[in-house]
N, C-alpha and C positions, 0 to 999 in steps of 0.2 A: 360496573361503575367506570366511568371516563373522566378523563382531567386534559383538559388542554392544555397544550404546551408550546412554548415559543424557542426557537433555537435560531441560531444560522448555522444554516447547510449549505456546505461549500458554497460560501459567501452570499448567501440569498438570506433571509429573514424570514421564516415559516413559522404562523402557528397554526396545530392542529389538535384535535381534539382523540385521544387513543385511551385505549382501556388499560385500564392502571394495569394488567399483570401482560403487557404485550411486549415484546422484546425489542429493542433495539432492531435487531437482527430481519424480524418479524413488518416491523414498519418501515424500515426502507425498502426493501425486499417489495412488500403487499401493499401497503399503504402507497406507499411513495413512487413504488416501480424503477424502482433504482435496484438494478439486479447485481452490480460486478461484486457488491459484496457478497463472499460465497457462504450458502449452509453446508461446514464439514461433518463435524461432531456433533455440536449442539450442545457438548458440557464444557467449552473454554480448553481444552487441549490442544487442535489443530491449526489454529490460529486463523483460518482460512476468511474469516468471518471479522477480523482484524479493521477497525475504523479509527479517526483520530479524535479524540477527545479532549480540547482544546492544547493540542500539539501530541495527546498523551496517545501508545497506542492500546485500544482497548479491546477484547473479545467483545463483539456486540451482540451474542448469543446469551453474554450474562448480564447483559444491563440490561435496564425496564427503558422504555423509551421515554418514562416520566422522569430519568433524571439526567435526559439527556436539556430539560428547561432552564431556562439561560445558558448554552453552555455551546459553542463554538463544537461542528462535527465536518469532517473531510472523510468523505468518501474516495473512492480511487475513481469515480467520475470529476470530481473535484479538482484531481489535477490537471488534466490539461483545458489550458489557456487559449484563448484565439483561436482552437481550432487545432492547436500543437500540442504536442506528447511534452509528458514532463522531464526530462533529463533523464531521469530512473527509467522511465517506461521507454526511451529510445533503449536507454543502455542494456536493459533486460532483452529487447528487441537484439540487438545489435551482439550481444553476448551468447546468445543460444539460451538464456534462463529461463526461457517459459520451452515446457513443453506442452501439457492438456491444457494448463491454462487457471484450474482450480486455484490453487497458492498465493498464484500472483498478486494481485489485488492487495492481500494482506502482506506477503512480504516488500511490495513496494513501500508502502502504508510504513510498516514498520522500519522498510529505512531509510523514509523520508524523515523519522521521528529522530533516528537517531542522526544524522545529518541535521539536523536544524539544531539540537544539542552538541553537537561536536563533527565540527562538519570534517575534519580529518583523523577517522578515527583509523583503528589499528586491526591487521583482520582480526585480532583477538575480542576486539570490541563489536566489531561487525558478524562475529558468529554468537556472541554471549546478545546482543539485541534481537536477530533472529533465531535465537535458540527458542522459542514458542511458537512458532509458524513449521509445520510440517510440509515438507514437499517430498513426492516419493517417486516420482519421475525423471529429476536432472542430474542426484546429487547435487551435493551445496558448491563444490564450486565455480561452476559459472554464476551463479547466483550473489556469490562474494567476490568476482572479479567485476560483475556488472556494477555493482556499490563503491568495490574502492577505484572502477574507473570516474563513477561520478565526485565522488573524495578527491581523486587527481585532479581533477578539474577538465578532463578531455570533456570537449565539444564535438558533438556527437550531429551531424547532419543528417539530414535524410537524403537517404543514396539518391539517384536521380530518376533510375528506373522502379522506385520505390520497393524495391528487393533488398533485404539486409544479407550479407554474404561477407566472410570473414575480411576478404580484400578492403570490405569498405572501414572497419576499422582501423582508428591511428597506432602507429608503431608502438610497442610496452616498451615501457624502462623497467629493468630489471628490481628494483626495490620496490617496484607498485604490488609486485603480488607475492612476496616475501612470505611465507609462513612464521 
């Protein structure tokens, strides 16, 4: 059985027609060819699979893609603009927080959510938002210095020789990364 569905995806207007028991996860992925959202778990654990559900962040391994109709989805394709990286995804760049790469997507996702709720939050805030997105590669803390350099508000350029290297970041104030 299929049900067409009408959403916007990162800001385009789609409707398409998917079998009621297809997942979120499943239709961007196959349907749509929209890959950066990652399959980790597949049971809502690992976070990796992480999309925005009109601002919210959601496991898209456990939604049906029928109740993604009417309903506003950002993908980590979604962010960037013009052609440019979103501020997170420089900062991630720029921080050393990605390593394989898996994660990413969703923990961006997830702290663009909490940034657009509280755009100066606290690390305590910044690890209890990602405390559902697993990474097993960086530890968390460059991952929560990349966040609260975006919270700071540093503007983050792209170096010139398009190589991120510790020099090309701006000086820390000592309360930015306070525990």
């Amino acid at each position: 059985m299929k049900k067409t569905v009408t959403l916007t995806l990162n800001g385009s207007t789609i409707m398409r027609e998917v079998p009621v028991n297809r997942t979120m996860l499943d239709f961007l992925r196959d349907d749509l060819k929209l890959t950066g959202t990652k399959c980790g778990c597949g049971a809502g654990e690992c976070g990796s699979c992480t999309i925005l559900v009109n601002g919210e962040p959601v496991n898209s391994c456990l939604m049906l893609a029928t109740d993604a109709d009417g309903k506003e989805v950002t993908t980590i394709e979604g962010l960037s603009r013009d052609g440019g990286l979103h501020p997170l995804q420089k900062a991630f760049l720029a921080y050393g927080a990605i390593q394989c790469g898996y994660c990413t997507p969703g923990m961006i996702l997830s702290s663009k959510a909490l940034l657009d709720r509280n755009p100066h939050p606290t690390i305590d805030e910044i690890k209890k938002a990602l405390s559902g997105n697993i990474c097993r590669c960086t530890g968390y803390d460059k991952i929560f210095k990349a966040v609260m350099s975006v919270a700071n508000g540093e503007i983050l350029d792209d170096p010139v020789d398009g190589v991120w290297l510790q020099d090309d970041l701006p000086p820390r104030r000592c309360e930015e990364h306070k525990q």
